[in-house]
C-alpha positions as CSV (number, residue, x, y, z in Angstrom):
1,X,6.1,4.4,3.0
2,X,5.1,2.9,-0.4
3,X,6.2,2.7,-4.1
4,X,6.6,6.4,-5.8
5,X,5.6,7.6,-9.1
6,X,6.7,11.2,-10.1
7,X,4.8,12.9,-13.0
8,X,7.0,15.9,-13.8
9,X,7.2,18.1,-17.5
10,X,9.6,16.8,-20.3
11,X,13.1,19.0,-19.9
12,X,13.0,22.0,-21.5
13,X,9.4,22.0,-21.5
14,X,6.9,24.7,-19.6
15,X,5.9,23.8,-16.2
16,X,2.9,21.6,-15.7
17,X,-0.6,23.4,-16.1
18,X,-1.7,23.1,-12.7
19,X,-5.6,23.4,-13.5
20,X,-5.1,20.4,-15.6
21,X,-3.1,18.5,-13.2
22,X,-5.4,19.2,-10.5
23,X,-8.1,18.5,-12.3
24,X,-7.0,14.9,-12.9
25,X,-6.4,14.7,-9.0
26,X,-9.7,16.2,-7.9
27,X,-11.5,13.5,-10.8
28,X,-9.5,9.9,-9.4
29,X,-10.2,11.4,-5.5
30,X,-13.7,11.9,-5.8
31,X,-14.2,8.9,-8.3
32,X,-11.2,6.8,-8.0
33,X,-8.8,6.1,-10.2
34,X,-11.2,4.4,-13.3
35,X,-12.3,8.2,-13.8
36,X,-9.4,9.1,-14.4
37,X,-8.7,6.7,-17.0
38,X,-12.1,6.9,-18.3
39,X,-11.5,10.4,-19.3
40,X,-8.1,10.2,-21.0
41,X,-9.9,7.9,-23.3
42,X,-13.0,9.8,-24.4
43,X,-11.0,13.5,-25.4
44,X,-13.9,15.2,-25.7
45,X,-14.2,15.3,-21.8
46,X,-11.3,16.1,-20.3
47,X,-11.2,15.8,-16.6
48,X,-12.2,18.9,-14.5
49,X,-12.0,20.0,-11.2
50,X,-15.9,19.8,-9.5
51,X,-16.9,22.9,-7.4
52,X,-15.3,23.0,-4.5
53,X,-17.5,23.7,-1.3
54,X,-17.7,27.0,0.3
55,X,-16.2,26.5,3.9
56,X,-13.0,25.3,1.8
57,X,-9.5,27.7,2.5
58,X,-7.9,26.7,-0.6
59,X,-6.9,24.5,-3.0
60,X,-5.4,21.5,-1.9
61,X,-2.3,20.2,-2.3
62,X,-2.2,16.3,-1.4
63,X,-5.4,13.5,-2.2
64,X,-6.6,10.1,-1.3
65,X,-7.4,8.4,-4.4
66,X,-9.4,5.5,-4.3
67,X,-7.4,2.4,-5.9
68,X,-9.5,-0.7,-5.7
69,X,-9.1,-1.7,-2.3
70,X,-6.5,0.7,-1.5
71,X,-5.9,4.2,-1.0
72,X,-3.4,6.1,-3.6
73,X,-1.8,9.2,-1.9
74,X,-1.2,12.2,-4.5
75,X,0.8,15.5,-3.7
76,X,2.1,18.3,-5.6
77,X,5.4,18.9,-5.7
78,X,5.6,23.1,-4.9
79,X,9.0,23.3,-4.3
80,X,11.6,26.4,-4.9
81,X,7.9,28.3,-5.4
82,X,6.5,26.5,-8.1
83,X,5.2,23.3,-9.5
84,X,6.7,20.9,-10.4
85,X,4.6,18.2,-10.7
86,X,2.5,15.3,-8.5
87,X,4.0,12.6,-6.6
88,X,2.0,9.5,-6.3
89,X,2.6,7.0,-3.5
90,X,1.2,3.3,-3.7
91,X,1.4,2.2,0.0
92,X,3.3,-1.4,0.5
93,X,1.0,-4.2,1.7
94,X,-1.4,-4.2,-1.1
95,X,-2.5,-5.6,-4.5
96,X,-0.1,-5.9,-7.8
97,X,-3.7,-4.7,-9.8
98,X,-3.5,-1.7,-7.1
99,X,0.1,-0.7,-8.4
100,X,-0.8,-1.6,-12.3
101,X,-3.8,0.8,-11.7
102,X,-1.5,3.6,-10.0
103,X,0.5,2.9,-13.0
104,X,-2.0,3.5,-15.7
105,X,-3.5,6.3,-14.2
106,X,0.5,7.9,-14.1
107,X,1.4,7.2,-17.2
108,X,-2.5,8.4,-19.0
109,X,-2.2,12.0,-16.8
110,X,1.3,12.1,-18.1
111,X,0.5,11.6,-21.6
112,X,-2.4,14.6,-21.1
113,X,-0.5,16.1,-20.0
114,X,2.3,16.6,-22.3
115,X,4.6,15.3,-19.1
116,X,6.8,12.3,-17.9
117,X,6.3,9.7,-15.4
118,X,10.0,9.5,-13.3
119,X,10.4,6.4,-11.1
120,X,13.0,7.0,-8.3
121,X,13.6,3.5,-7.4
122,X,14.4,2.5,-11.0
123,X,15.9,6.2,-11.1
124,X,14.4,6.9,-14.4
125,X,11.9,7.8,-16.6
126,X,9.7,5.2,-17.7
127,X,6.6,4.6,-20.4
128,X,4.3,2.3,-20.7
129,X,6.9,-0.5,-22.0
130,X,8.0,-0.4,-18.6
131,X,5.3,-1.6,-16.7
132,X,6.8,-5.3,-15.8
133,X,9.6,-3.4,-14.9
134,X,8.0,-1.3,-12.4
135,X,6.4,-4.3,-11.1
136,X,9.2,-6.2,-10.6
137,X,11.0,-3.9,-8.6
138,X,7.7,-3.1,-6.9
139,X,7.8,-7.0,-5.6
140,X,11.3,-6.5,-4.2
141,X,10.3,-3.2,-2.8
142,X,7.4,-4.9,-0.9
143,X,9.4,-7.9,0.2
144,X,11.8,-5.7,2.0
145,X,9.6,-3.8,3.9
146,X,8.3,-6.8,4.5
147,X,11.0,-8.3,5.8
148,X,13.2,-5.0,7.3
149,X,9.9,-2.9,8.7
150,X,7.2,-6.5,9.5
151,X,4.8,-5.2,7.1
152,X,3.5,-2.6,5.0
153,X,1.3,0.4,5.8
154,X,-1.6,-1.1,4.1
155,X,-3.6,-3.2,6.9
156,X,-4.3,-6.1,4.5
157,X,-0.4,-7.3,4.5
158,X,-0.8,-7.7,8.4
159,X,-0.8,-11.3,9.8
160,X,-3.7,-12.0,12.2
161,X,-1.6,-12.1,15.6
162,X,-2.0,-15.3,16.9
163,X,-0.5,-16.0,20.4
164,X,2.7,-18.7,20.9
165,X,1.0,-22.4,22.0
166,X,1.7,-23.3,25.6
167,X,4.7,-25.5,26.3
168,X,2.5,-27.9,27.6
169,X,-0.9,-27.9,26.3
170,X,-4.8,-28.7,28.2
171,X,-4.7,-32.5,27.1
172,X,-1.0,-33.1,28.3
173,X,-1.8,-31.3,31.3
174,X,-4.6,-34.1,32.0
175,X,-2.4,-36.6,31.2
176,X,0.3,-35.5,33.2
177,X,-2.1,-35.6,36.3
178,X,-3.3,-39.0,35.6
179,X,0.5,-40.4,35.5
180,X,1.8,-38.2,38.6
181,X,-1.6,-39.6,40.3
182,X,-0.8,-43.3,39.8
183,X,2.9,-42.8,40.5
184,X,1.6,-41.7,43.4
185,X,-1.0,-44.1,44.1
186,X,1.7,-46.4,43.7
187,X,4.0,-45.4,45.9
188,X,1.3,-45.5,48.6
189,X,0.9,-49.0,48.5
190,X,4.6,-49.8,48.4
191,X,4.6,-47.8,52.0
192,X,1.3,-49.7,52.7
193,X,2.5,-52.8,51.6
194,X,6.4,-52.3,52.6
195,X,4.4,-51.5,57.0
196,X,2.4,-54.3,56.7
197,X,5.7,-56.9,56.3
């Protein structure tokens, strides 16, 4: 579970050119997402698949992308037979740069792309403008998985378990025997003193 961002084609525009698109993927999952961004800024190097390796069955059709700290999941979208884009998933629990840096990346592959970048929990398009936006709604995403699921996917959001304290701890324990202990040394010599009257 984690916050979506949809790159899909402008309407009435052609499908997405899925060498392209892939080729972005391939780029941020090999060399996270900087790559990618580092190539939508220098146009003479646009970014390229790498070779694949032999024992590979085909073309893939979801990534890990490295994001920071985190790990940015990326699918196409092959529905009805076709593509129709890449859905990119920045799992709860992490870092606002994380989601800024899933955000940039979106909205640079977009823009290469001749494409849009959809959010479906603002259920709409959005553009670069609309980064604070996406944040914000990102925060109240987070808080209620936070608060509905105990914590995100991402490991780093997960307390350190630490066990309930004792009712009564080790020093009242010792205390507790020292006052039992005179009670009852007391009470012996009241029966001691109580026989010898």
């Amino acid at each position: 579970m984690g916050y979506e961002l949809l790159i899909r084609p402008r309407v009435g525009q052609p499908p997405l050119g899925e060498e392209r698109l892939r080729g972005w993927l391939e780029r941020a999952s090999q060399f996270g997402l900087e790559a990618g961004l580092a190539a939508s800024r220098d146009p003479g190097a646009p970014p390229s698949p790498p070779e694949r390796p032999a024992e590979s069955t085909g073309p893939p059709v979801s990534w890990a992308l490295p994001n920071g700290k985190a790990t940015l999941r990326a699918r196409l979208d092959l529905s009805e037979g076709r593509l129709r884009g890449a859905d990119l998933e920045v799992p709860f629990g992490g870092a606002e740069e994380e989601l800024r840096g899933a955000f940039d990346f979106a909205i640079a592959a977009a823009r290469d792309l001749d494409a849009t970048v959809f959010d479906p929990q603002l259920a709409r398009e959005v553009g670069r403008e609309g980064v604070e936006e996406v944040v914000a709604r990102w925060r109240q995403s987070q808080s209620w998985v936070v608060d509905v699921a105990g914590a995100g996917e991402d490991p780093r959001s997960v307390m350190e378990f630490e066990p309930q304290r004792p009712l009564i701890g080790r020093r009242n324990k010792i205390l507790l025997g020292v006052i039992l202990g005179l009670w009852l040394l007391y009470w012996v010599f009241g029966l001691v003193q109580d026989s010898l009257h």
